[in-house]
N, C-alpha and C positions, 0 to 999 in steps of 0.2 A: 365868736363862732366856735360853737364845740364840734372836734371834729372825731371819727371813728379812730379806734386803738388800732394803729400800724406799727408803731416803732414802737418798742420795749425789745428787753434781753430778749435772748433765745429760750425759746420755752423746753421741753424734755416730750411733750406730745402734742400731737396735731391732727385733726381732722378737715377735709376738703372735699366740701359737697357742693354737685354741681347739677342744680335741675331744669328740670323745662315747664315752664307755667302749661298747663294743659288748655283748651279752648273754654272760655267761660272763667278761668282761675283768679281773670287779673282784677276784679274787684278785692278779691282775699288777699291778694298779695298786696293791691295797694292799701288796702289797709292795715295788713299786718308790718310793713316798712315802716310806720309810726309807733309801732306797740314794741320794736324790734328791742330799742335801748331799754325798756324795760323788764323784760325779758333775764337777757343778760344781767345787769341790774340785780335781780332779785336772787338769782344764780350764785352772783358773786359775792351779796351779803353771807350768803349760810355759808360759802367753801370760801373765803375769804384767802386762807391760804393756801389756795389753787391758781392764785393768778391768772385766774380765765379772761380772755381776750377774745374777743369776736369782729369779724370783720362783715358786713356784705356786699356785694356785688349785683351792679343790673348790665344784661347784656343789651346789645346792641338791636337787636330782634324786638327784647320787651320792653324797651323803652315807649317808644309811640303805640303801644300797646297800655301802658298805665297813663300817659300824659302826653296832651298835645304840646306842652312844654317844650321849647328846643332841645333837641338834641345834644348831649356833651359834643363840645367841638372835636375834641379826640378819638370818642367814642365809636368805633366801626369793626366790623367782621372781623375775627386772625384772618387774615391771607394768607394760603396755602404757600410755603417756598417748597417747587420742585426743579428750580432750575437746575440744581447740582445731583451727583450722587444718590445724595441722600433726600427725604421730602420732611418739613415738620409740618405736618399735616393741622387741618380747619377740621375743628370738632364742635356741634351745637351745643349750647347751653344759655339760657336763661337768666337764671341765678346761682352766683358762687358763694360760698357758705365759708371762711375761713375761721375755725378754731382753735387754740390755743392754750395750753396750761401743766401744770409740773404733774400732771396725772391725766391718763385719758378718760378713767369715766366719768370726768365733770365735762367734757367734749361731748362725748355720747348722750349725756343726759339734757342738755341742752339742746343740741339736736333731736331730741327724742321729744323733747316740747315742741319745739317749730316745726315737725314732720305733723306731729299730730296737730297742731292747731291749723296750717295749712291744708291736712287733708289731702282730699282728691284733687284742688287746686295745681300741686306741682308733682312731678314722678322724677324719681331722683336717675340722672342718667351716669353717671362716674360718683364712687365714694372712697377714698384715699386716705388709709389712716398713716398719719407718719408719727415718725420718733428722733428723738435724737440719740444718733448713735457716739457712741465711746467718748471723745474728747470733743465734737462738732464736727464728723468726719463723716465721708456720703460712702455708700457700700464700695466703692473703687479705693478706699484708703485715705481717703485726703480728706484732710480741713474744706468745708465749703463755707463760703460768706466773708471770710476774712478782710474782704477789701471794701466791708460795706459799710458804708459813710455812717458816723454816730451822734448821738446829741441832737443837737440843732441842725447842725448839716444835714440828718437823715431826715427829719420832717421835711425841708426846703426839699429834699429832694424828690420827695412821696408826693407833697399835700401842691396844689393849685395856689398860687398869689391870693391874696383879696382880691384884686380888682379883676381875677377870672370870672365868666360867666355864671361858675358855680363853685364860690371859692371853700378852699379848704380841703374837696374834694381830691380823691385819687384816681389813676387807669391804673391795673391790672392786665398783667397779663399771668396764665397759667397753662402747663407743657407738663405731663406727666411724660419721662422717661426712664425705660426697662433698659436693661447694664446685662449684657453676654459676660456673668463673673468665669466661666469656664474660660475663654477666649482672653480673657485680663490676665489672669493668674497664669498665663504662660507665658507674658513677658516678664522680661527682670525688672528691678525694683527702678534700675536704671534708665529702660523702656520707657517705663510707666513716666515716670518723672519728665522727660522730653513730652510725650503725650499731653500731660498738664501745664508743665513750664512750673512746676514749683518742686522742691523738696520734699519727700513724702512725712518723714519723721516731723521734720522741723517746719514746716510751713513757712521755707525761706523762698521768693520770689527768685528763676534767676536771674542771671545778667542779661542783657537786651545782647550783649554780643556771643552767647552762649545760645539762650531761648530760640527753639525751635520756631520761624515764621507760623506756621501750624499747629500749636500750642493753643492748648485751651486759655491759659494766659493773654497768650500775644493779642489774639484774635476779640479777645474783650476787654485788654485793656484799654478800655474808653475813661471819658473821666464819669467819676462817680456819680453817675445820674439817674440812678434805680437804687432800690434798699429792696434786696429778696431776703427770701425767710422759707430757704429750700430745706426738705425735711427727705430722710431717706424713710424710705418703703419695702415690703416686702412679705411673701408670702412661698415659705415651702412645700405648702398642698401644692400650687399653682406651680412654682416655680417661679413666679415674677418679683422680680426686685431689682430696685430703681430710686430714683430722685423725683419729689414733684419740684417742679420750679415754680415759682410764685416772685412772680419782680412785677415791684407800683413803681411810677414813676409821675411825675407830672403834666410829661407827652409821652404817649406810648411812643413815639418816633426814637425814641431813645433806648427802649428794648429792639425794635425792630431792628434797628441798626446794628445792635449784635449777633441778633438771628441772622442776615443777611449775608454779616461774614463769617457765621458758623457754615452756614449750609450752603452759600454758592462761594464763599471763599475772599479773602482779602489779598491777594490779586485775584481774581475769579479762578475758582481751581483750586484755589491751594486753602481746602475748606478745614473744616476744626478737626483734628485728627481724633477726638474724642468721640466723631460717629460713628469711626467704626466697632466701638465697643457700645454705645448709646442709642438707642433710638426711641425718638418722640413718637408718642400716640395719641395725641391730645393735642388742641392747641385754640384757646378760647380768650377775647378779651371781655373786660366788663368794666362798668364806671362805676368808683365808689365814691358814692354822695354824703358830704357831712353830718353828724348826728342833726345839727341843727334844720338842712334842707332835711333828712327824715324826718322832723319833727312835722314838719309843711307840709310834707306828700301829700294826704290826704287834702289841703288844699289846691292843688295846682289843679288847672284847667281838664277836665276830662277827653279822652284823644277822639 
């Protein structure tokens, strides 16, 4: 079973495009899901030391739209959470494009084949260039990812069993959030650190009898059952900068459950203290099917 590139190092640039198959597209699309790994593929022969990596994603909408195939079992709408404070909002999307590599115009350029060979088929609704900044730190100062499972434990954690309905396979979930750095930057270093529950310099966890209940920490130290590959953003024309979050897992049940007690709070109430500097504007899931089910697409039953 070959399955799509999720785990590897941390790349230094990233692109995350997320479009909407337009009416009449999903013959193109189903076909171009086949042509996908080659694509890639021929990319990565000539930029070889680019370590391009490509992911894709089908959402929950176009699925029975390409195949009458069952549905991933996991596979279903973001659910809006407004019970608390704060809302992470249900954003549409189609297909998620996840890119990868120590340079972004081998990103661009690939994506600049799939846009064009797709055509009018899909119109791109959100496009997110990220970077890696400084030592693997997200625009608020801190190390982000540190506590994400490696080796083999990160596949087991990504990819679906064999004996799943569609093994090998990943869910995806992905949250673009914009960071009030004016509003950060006037707590102390001290502040900041209770807000995350870690160290800012050192990337030292703290003590569970120190750690703020309300800590970005506390509130998702679950056990390691997602591998994200958050990338910080940002644009000074705009003013927008921020984090995309991007966490696979092999039940989305296992992000949601962190959303849950970010945003309505772990006792209810006592939600992630990091929203009041963060907020989501985006919030989409998608199923990621193994290079080898790509291979099949264009076989499977018509919807």
């Amino acid at each position: 079973m070959t399955i799509q590139h999720i785990v590897d190092k941390p790349s230094r640039a990233a692109l995350f495009l997320v479009l909407d198959v337009t009416p009449g597209g999903e013959v193109a699309v189903r076909d171009f899901i086949g042509e996908f790994k080659g694509l890639v593929k021929s990319l990565n022969f000539r930029y070889s030391a680019e370590d391009l990596f490509a992911v894709i994603g089908i959402g929950a909408k176009l699925w029975p739209r390409l195949t009458s195939a069952p549905v991933p079992a996991g596979l279903k709408e973001f659910e809006e959470i407004s019970q608390g404070k704060y809302t992470a909002p249900s954003t549409p999307g189609d297909l998620l494009f996840h890119f990868r590599a120590e340079s972004y115009d081998v990103c661009h350029e690939l994506a600049s084949q799939i846009l064009t060979k797709l055509g009018d088929a899909v119109r791109v609704l959100d496009e997110t260039q990220g970077f890696k900044y400084l030592d693997g730190r997200d625009l608020l100062g801190f190390v982000d990812g540190s506590a994400n499972p490696t080796d083999n434990e990160a596949l087991e954690t990504a990819l679906l069993p064999e004996d799943a309905d569609y093994p090998r396979g990943s869910y995806v979930t992905v949250q673009k959030y914009t960071h009030d750095l004016k509003a950060w930057a006037q707590l102390t270093v001290e502040e900041q650190e209770d807000v995350i529950g870690r160290s800012k310099v050192d990337d030292i966890e703290m003590d569970d009898d120190v750690k703020p209940s309300n800590s970005h920490v506390a509130l998702n130290d679950l056990d390691e059952d997602i591998y994200r590959e958050n990338m910080a953003f940002g644009s000074f024309a705009s003013g927008e900068m921020g984090t995309y979050f991007i966490g696979y897992a092999r039940d989305p049940e296992f992000v949601n459950e962190r959303l849950r007690n970010m945003f309505i709070g772990d006792p209810v109430g006592n939600y992630d203290r990091i929203l009041d500097f963060s907020t989501a504007v985006t919030g989409t899931n998608f199923f990621v099917p193994s290079l080898t089910l790509m291979g099949e697409f264009s076989e499977l039953p018509l919807p």
